[in-house]
Residue, then its C-alpha position, 0 to 999 in steps of 0.5 A: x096209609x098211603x100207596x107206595x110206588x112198590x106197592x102199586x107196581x107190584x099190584x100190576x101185571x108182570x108183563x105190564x111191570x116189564x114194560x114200565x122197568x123198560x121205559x124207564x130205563x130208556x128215560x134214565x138213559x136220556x139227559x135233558x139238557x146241557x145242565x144236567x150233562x154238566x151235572x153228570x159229569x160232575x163239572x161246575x160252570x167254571x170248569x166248562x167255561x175255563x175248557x171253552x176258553x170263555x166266561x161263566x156267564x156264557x156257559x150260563x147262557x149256552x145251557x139256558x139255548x134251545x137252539x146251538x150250533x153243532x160246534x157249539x154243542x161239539x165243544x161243550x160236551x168235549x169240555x164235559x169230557x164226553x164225545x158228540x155223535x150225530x146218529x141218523x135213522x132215515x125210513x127203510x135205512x139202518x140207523x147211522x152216524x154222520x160226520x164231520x158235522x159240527x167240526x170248525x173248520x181249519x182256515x189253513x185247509x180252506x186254501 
């Protein structure tokens, strides 16, 4: 018979057990991707791209980058429901958030 995941975990240490829990909880914490985001939230492409005020096929293309613009990527997790934060850790500083980054500007405020 096969080894099960439960039985395999359950033969190692505890301590050790504690650390793979720990790490993947930090993995399930983690969304790789704007699909899965959507996913997530549980919206369709249709529902993001009606939200952005574009076609399906551009949120298609917007999931498949690699490489977004920060609005971009603003306004998709907003479509999504969600917030975007930008966290920032710089060595022998606390970890911080930075703003303003990303935001369209207004053309009525660039005067």
């Amino acid at each position: 018979m096969p080894l099960t995941h439960d039985d395999l975990m359950d033969s190692l240490p505890k301590e050790r057990q504690a650390r793979i829990k720990a790490r993947a909880g930090e993995l399930n914490a983690e969304v790789e991707g704007l699909k899965a985001l959507r996913k997530l939230t549980a919206r369709s492409q249709e529902q993001i791209a009606k939200s952005l005020g574009i076609k399906q096929p551009s949120v298609v293309k917007i999931e498949r980058q690699t490489d977004l613009y920060l609005s971009t990527l603003r306004r998709y997790v907003e479509a999504a429901g969600g917030k975007l934060e930008l966290r920032v850790e710089l060595p022998g500083t606390a970890a911080f958030t930075l703003t303003g980054v990303g935001e369209i500007a207004d053309p009525k405020r660039a005067a």
